[in-house]
N, C-alpha and C positions, 0 to 999 in steps of 0.2 A: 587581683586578690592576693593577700600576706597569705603566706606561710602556717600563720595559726588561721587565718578563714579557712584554706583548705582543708586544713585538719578538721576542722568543726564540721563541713558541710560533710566532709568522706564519713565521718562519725555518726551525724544526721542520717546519710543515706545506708550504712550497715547498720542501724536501729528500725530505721522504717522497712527496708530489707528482711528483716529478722522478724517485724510482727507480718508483714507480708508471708513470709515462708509458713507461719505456726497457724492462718488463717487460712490457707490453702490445702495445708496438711493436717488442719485436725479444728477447724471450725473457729469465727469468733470466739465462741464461748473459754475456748482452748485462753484465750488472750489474757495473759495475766504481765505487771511489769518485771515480775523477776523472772520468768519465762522468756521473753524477750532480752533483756539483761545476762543471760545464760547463754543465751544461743549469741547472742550479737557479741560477748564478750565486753561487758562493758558494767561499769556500775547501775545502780535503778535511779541515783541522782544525776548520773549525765543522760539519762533517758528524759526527766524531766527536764534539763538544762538546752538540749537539742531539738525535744519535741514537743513535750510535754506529757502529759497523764494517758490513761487508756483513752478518753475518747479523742483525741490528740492522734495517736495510732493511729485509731481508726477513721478517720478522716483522712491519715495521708496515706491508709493502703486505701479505702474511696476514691482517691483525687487516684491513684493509679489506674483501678480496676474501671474507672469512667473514661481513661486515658485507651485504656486494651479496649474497653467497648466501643471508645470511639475509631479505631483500626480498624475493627468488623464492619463499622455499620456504613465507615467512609470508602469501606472496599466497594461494596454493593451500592451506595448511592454514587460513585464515580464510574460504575460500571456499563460499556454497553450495553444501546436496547432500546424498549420504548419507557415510559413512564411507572408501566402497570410490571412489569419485567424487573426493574427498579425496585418496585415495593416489594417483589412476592422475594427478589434478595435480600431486602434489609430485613424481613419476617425472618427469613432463615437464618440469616448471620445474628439476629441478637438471641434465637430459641439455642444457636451453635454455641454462643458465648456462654450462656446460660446451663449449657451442660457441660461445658469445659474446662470452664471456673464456676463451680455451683457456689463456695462458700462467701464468693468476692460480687458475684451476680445477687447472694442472697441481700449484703452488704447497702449496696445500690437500692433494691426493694426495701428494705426495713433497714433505715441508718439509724445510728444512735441516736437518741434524744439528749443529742447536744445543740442548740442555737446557729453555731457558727459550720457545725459539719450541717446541719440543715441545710443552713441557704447554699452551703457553698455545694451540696452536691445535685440539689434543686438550680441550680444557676447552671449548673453542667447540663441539667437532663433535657434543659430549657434548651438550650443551645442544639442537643441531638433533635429533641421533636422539631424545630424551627426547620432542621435540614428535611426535614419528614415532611413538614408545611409545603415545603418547595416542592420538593418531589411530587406533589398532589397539584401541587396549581401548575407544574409543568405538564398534568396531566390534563386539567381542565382546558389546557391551551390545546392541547394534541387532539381536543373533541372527544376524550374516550371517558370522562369523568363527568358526574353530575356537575351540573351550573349551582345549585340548590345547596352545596352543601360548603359548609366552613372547613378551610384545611385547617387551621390551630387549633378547631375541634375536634375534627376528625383524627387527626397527629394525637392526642392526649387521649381519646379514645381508646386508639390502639395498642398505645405504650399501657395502657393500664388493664384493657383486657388481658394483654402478652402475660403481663405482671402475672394476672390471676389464673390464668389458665398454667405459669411454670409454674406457684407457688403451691399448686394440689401435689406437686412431685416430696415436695417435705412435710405434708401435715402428719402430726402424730395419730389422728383419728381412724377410722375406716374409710373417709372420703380420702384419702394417700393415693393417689394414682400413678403406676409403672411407668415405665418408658413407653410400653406400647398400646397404653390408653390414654399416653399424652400425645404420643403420635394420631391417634385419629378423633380427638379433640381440636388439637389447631387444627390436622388438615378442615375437620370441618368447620371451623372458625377462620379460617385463613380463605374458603372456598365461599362463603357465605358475605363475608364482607368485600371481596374482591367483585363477587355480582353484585352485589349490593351499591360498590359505587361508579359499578359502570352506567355510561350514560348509552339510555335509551332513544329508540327510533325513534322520531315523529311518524303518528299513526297516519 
C-alpha cells in the first residue's frame, strides 16, 4: 500500500469513526455530514470522497455494529455446555448487546432504506441466524430438541421475536416498556420457547 493509499484509508477510518461516535452519543437522527466533518476534522467533500453520503455512514457504522454483535453472539455459541445452554447464551448476549449499544442495535433492527446497506446487512444477519441453525440441529442430535421442527425457521423466528420484544424499550406510545418489564417479558418468552422446543418422552 502507497503512501497516499494509507492516507486515504486512515481518513476513511476517522470519518466512519466520527459518525460511529455521534451515533452512540446521541442517536442516528443526530447523523448529519457536517456533524461528522466537525468532529472527524475533515471537509464534507472528502466525507463524500472516502465514504460517501449519509446512508454510506450508516452502512459502515452497520457493517461495525454487526462486527461487535458478532463478538457477543460468537462468545456464547463457542461456549461450553450442552446445546440448550448455548442458546439460553446467545438470548442473553444479543438482549446484552442490545442494551449496551442501543443506538447501533436500533441501527441493525431498522436500517436505512438504502438497497445496498439492505442486502449487505441482511447478508450479515443471515450468516449470525445460520450459526443459530447449528446450534439447534446440534441440539436435535443431543435428542433434547424436537425432530418436527425447522432450524432456519426456528433461528428467524427468534431473531425476530428478540427484535420485537427489545423494540417496546423505544416506542414513543404508552406500549414503551422499562427495563424491568422487558426483563420479565423475555424471561417469559425465553422460558416458553426453550420448553417449547424441548423434545418430549415417548408416552
Amino acid at each position: 500500500m502507497t503512501r497516499t493509499q494509507r492516507r486515504a484509508a486512515a481518513t476513511r477510518k476517522a470519518v466512519v469513526d466520527a459518525a460511529r461516535e455521534i451515533i452512540v452519543s446521541e442517536g442516528p437522527a443526530a447523523l448529519t455530514l457536517e456533524a461528522v466533518a466537525e468532529r472527524a476534522d475533515v471537509a464534507v467533500q472528502t466525507i463524500y470522497n472516502r465514504v460517501g453520503g449519509r446512508s454510506a455512514l450508516l452502512t459502515s457504522v452497520a457493517e461495525l455494529a454487526m462486527e461487535e454483535n458478532r463478538a457477543y453472539m460468537d462468545a456464547a455459541y463457542e461456549a461450553e455446555g450442552t446445546s440448550e445452554e448455548r442458546l439460553l447464551l446467545a438470548a442473553n448476549a444479543y438482549v446484552r448487546f442490545a442494551r449496551e449499544r442501543p443506538h447501533e442495535f436500533r441501527i441493525l433492527v431498522d436500517p436505512p432504506n438504502d438497497p445496498e446497506t439492505l442486502d449487505r446487512i441482511a447478508a450479515l444477519i443471515e450468516e449470525q441466524n445460520a450459526k443459530l441453525a447449528d446450534v439447534l440441529r446440534d441440539a436435535v442430535a443431543e435428542g433434547t430438541t424436537r425432530t418436527d421442527l425447522e432450524p432456519e425457521q426456528i433461528s428467524t423466528v427468534l431473531w425476530a421475536t428478540m427484535n420485537g420484544l427489545l423494540a417496546l424499550a423505544w416506542r414513543a406510545d404508552r406500549l414503551q416498556t422499562d427495563a424491568d418489564g422487558l426483563d420479565g417479558l423475555l424471561a417469559t418468552y425465553v422460558g416458553t420457547i426453550t420448553d417449547g422446543l424441548r423434545r418430549r418422552a415417548e408416552p
